[in-house]
Phi, psi and omega in degrees: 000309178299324163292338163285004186234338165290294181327285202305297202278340167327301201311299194280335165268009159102348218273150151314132173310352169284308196284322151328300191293330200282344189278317188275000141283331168271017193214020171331340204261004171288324164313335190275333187269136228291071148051303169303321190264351151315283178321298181282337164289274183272038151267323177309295190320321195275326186251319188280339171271006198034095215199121166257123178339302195304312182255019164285128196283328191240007137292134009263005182302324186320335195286016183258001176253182221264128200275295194282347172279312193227356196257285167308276186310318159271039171258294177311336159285322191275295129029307169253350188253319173231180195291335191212106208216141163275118196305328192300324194272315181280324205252355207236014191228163176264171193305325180306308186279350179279295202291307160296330186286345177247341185070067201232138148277160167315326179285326161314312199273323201265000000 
């Protein structure tokens, strides 16, 4: 199973085996997470953000934050309001700082 889940983020980012192997040793806790929820962080990314994987710089880490929690909802906030946004600037910050950076309220995000 963890090769069916290397092999996927391999694919979709474009990335070498090597830089694989160094990823999932310095990222072991991505392994844990369940092949379905692999799946659904990057289909959303690649079709509701239209997002090509491959030239996100911070694929595959982004799939280490929580898809209903910190993924969704703020993609979906971001999405209609600009045009282009850096995963780093949206999924890598906690909500306060997520929230001053876009001028987003707390109410808004939940």
């Amino acid at each position: 199973m963890i090769r069916l889940k290397i092999e996927l983020m391999a694919y979709q980012s474009g990335r070498d085996p090597i830089y694989m192997r160094n990823f999932v040793k310095r990222h072991p806790d991505i392994m844990i997470k369940s092949m379905s929820s692999l799946e659904a962080k990057i289909s959303y990314l690649s079709r509701n953000l239209n997002r090509q994987l491959k030239k996100e710089p911070s694929f595959p880490l982004i799939l280490l934050y929580n898809y209903n929690q910190v993924m969704r909802p703020r993609g979906d906030l971001l999405k209609d309001r600009v045009k282009t946004f850096k995963f780093q600037d949206a999924f890598m910050h906690d909500d306060a700082s997520f929230c001053k950076h876009w001028g987003i309220t707390m109410e808004e995000l939940k």
